[in-house]
N, C-alpha and C positions, 0 to 999 in steps of 0.2 A: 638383382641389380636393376638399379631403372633405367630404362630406352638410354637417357643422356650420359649415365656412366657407363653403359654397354657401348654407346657410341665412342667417347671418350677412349676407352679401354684401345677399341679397335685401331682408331687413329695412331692411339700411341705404336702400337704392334706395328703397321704401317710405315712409319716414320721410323720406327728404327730399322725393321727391313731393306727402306730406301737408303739408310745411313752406310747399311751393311753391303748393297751394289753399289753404292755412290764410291766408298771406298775400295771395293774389291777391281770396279772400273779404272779408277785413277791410280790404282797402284800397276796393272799392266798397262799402261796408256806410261806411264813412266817407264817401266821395262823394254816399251819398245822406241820411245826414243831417250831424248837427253838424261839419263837416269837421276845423277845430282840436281838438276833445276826440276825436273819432275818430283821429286820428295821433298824439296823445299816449296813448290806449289801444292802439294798435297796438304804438307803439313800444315799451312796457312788456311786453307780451304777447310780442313776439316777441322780446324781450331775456329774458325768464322761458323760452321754449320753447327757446332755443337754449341757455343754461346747462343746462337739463333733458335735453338731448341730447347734451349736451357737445361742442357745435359753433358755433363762432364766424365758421364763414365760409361760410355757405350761399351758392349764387347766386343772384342776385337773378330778378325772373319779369320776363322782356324785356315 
């Protein structure tokens, strides 16, 4: 694989790791307060972050 799709590869690994704390963060960040208006900011948030990465089908954090 050359330097730039090793590079690439990595990035991607990264970015969805981030995708995977960004969400496991904002779902108890919800639990601890307003629970409803927290999953409606979640949801919007992680609906904006995945168009922004141009991926629609992250998996989800077991």
């Amino acid at each position: 694989m050359s330097s730039h799709l090793q590079i690439i590869a990595e990035l991607e690994a990264l970015t969805e790791t981030q995708a995977r704390i960004i969400s496991a963060l904002a779902t108890r960040l919800a639990e601890l307060g307003d629970v409803e208006t927290g999953r409606d900011e979640i949801a919007e948030a992680d609906k904006a972050y995945r168009a922004l990465i141009g991926c629609d089908e992250l998996p989800d954090i077991p």
